[in-house]
C-alpha positions in Angstrom: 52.5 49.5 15.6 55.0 46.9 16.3 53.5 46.4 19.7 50.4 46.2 21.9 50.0 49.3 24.2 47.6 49.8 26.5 46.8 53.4 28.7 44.3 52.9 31.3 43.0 55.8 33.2 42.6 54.2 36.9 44.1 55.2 40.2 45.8 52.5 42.3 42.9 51.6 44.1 40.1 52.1 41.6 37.0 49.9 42.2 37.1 48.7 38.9 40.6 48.4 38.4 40.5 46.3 41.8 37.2 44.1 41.2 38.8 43.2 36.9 42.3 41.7 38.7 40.4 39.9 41.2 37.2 39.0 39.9 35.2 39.7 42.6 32.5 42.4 43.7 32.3 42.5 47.1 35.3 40.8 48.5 37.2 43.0 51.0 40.6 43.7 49.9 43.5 43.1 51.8 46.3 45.3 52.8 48.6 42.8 51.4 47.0 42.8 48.0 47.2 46.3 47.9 50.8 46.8 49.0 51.9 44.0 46.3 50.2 46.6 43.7 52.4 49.2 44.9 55.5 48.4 44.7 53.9 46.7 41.1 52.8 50.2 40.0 56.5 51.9 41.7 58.3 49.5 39.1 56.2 50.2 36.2 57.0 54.0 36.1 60.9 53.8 37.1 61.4 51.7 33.3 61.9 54.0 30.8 59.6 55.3 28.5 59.9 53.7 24.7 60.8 55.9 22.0 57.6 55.2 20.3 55.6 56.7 22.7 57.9 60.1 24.2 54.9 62.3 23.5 54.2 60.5 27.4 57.6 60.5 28.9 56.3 64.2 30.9 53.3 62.2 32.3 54.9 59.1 33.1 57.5 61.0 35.1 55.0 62.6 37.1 53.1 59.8 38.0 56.8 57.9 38.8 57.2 60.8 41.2 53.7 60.1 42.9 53.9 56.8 43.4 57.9 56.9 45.0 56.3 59.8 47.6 53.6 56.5 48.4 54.3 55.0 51.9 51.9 52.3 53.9 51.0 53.9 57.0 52.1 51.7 60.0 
C-alpha cells in the first residue's frame, strides 16, 4: 500500500475514543470539545472515498448521512 489507512470502529463519543485524544480518565468532557469533533467527523465523510479503498464508499456514505442528520440540542 502506498499509504497508511486506518478503520477504527468507535462512535463519536466512545469512552475510549474520547479518553486516547485527551489523555485523561476521568475528566468531564466539555460540550465544546465534543461539538469541535463533530463538525471534525461531518468533514471527514463529505471527502471522497479513494479509489483504493471503493469496496467502502457504501459504508462511508451512510455514516456521511448520519453524521449531516447530527444537530447540538440548544
Amino acid at each position: 500500500m502506498e499509504r497508511r489507512l486506518s478503520v477504527a470502529n468507535r462512535s463519536l463519543a466512545s469512552r475510549s475514543s474520547l479518553r486516547a485524544s485527551r489523555g485523561s480518565d476521568n475528566a468531564p468532557v466539555s460540550r465544546a470539545y465534543l461539538l469541535r469533533r463533530l463538525r471534525r467527523y461531518q468533514r471527514l465523510y463529505r471527502q471522497p472515498v479513494p479509489p483504493d479503498v471503493a469496496w467502502c464508499r457504501p459504508y462511508v456514505s451512510l455514516m456521511g448521512e448520519l453524521v449531516q442528520e447530527l444537530r447540538a440540542r440548544s
